[in-house]
N, C-alpha and C positions, 0 to 999 in steps of 0.2 A: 227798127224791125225787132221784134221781141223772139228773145231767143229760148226755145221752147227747154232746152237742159235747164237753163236756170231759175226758171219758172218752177219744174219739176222738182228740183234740188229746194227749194223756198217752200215749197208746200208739205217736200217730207220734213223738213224742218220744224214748220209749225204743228204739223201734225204731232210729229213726237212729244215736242213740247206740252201739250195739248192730252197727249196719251200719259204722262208722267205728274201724278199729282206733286200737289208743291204741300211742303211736311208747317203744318201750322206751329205760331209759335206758342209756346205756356211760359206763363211765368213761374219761377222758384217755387211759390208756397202749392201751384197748381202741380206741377209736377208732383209734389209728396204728398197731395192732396190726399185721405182714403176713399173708399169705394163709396161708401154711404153717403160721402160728406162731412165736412167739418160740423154743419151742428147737431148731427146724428151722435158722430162720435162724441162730442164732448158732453153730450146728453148720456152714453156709456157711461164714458169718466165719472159724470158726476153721480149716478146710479153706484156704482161701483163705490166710490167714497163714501156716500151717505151708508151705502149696508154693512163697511169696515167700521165708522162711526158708530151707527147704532149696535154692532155686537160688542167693540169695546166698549159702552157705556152699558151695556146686557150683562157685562162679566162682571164689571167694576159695581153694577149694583147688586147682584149676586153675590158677591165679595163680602161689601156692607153688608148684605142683609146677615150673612154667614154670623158674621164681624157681630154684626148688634146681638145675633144669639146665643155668642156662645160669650157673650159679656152680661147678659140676663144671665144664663145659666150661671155663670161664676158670681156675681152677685147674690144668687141664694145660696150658695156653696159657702160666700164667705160671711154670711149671716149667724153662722153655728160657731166660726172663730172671732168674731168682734163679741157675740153674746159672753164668752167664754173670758175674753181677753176683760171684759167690763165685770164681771162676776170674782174673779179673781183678783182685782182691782179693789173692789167695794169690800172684800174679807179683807184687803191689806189695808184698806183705810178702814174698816171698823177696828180692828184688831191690834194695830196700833198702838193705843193706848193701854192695851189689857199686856201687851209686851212690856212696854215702858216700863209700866207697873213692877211686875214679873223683877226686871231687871235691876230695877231701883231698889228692889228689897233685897236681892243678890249682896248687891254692894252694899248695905248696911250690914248685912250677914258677913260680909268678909273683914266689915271695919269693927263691925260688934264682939267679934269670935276672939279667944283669947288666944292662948299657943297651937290651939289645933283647929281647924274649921265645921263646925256646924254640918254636920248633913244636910242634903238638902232629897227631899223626897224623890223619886222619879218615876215620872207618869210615862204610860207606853200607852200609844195612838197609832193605831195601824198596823203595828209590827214593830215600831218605833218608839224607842226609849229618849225620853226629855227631861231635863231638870226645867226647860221654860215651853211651856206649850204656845207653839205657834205654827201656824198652816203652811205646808210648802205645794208647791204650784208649776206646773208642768211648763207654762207659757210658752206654750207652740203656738203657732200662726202658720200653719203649713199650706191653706189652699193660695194663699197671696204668694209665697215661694216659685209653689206651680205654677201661676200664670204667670209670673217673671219669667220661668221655665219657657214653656210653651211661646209667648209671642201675645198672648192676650193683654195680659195689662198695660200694653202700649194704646188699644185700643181705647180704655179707659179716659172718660176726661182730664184736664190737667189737675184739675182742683181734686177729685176721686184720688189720681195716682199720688196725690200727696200726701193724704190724710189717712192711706192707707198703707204708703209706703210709712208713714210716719210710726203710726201704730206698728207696725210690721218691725220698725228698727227698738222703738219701745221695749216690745215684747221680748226681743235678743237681751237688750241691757238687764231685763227684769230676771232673765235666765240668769246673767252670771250673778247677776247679786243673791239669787236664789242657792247658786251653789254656794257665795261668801257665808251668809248664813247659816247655810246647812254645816260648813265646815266651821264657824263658831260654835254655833250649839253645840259642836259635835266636842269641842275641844271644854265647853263647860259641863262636858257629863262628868269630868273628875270633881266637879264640886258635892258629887254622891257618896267620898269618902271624907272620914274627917283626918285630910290632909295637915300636916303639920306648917305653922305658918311663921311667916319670918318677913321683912321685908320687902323683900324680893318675889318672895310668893305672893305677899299681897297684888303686890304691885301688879304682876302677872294676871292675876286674877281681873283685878280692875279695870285692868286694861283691855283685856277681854271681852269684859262684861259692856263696854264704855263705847268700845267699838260695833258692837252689836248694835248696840240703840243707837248709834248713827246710823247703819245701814236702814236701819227699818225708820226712823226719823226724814232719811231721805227717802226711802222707799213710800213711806203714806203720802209725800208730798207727790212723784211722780205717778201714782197710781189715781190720785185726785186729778193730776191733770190729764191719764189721759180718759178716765170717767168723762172730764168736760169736751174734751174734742170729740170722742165717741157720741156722747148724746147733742153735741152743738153740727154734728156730722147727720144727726138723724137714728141714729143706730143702736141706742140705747136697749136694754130691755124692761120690761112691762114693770112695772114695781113691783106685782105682786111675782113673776119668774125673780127677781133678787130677795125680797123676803123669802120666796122658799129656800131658793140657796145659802142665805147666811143663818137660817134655820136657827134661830134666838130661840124660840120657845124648848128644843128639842125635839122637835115631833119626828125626823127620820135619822136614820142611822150616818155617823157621818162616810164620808167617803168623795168621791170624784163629784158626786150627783148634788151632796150637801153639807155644808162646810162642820163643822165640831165646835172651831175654837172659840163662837160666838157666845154660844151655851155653856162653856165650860168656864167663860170668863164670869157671864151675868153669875152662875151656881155658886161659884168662889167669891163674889165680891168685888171681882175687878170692874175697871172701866174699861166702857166702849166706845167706840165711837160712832157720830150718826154718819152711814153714806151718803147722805144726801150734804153732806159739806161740799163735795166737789164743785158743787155750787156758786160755793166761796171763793174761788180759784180763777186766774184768766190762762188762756193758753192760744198763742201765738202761730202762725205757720208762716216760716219765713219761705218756705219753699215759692208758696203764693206769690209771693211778691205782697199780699195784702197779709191784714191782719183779718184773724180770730178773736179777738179780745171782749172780753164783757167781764165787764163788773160784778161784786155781787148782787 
């Protein structure tokens, strides 16, 4: 006999059951799934990567391009100091020989002279009083300074930053030897009195005179080479821009613009020398790691 409470009791049972959803399960990657979906999203991501991509490589060519212009720009900037540095070069290798000269007859005058020394005439060039006429030379290199300064000459090729830096260290050594000289000369302007002579004075004198034409002996050798690196670099100037500057014939007044000594040695008699020997020369860049070398 079915008993009708438990019947009753059974039915709200199932019922409830029934009324009460059952919670489904997700797995792990489902649960932190996002809304869109996983290949929506990572189709974001990779939108999103590609447009950081492309403006870092927007900036970094912007950079370059910056980079290559303002390395064109210093490149004609540094065209007016290599022309200068090769100009002032080709006077110390022609002129060279017109010193030697100069100097050589000094020292017969000091050996020739008897108790008291020979006057010797003194020429004034520029403002500048000489017993030996020879050209002195500013040898700045200042736009290559500045790009060391600034950040640009890094930009430079390796091979560029070395033949420039090279020249650049040149041009300093040609400064102080410029002031050794200047302070020679400067010490044989007493050979403008006739000094009384002894020994010792000779000696003094000699040695003076002796030390001079080393410097400029070593001086024409460094100025020859770096004539060759200059024009084995490209950068040479035109023959006829160095004929007007060592101005042989005389045709302009001398000064910064056109040298004197050239003219004033051919007038006298003395020797020249041709600039076109640097020719004859090799010169070497260890920086490279290669050589520069040629024959003549």
């Amino acid at each position: 006999m079915n008993d009708p409470g438990a019947s009753e009791s059974a039915n709200s049972t199932t019922d409830a059951s029934e009324s009460t959803p059952q919670r489904a399960y997700r797995s792990r990657s489902r649960r932190f799934s996002p809304s869109m979906g996983w290949p929506a999203f990572w189709s974001e991501i990779i939108i999103v990567l590609l447009g950081v991509l492309i403006a870092l490589a927007a900036n970094e060519a912007v950079q370059e391009w910056n980079w290559h212009s303002k390395v064109k720009d210093a490149e004609a900037r540094l065209k007016s100091d290599i022309t200068w540095v090769f100009l002032w070069s080709a006077e110390k290798s022609v002129s060279q020989p017109c010193v030697d000269a100069q100097l050589e007859a000094m020292s017969r005058n000091v050996l020739e002279s008897s108790d008291a020394l020979r006057p010797l005439a003194v020429m004034t060039s520029l403002g500048r009083e000489q017993v030996v006429r020879m050209s002195t030379r500013p040898w700045r290199f200042p736009t290559w300074e500045a790009l060391l300064g600034d950040g640009t000459a890094s930009h430079f090729s390796p091979r560029r930053q070395a033949i420039l830096g090279r020249v650049s260290e040149d041009a300093a050594l040609a400064r102080a030897y410029e002031a050794e000289t200047r302070a020679l000369g400067g010490a044989l302007l007493v050979m403008r009195h006739p000094i009384p002579l002894d020994p010792a004075v000779r000696t003094e004198l000699l040695t003076r005179i002796n030390a001079l034409r080393s410097v400029w002996q070593h001086e024409r050798l460094s100025a020859r080479q770096r004539m060759r690196m200059i024009a084995d670099a490209g950068d040479a100037p035109s023959d006829e821009v160095i004929a007007r500057f060592l101005n042989v014939d005389g045709k302009f007044s001398p000064g910064n613009a056109h040298s004197g000594t050239p003219y004033y040695c051919l007038s006298n008699g003395l020797p020249l020398g041709d600039w076109r020997d640097y020719q004859q020369v090799s010169v070497s860049m260890d920086a490279l790691g290669a050589s520069l070398e040629h024959g003549p």
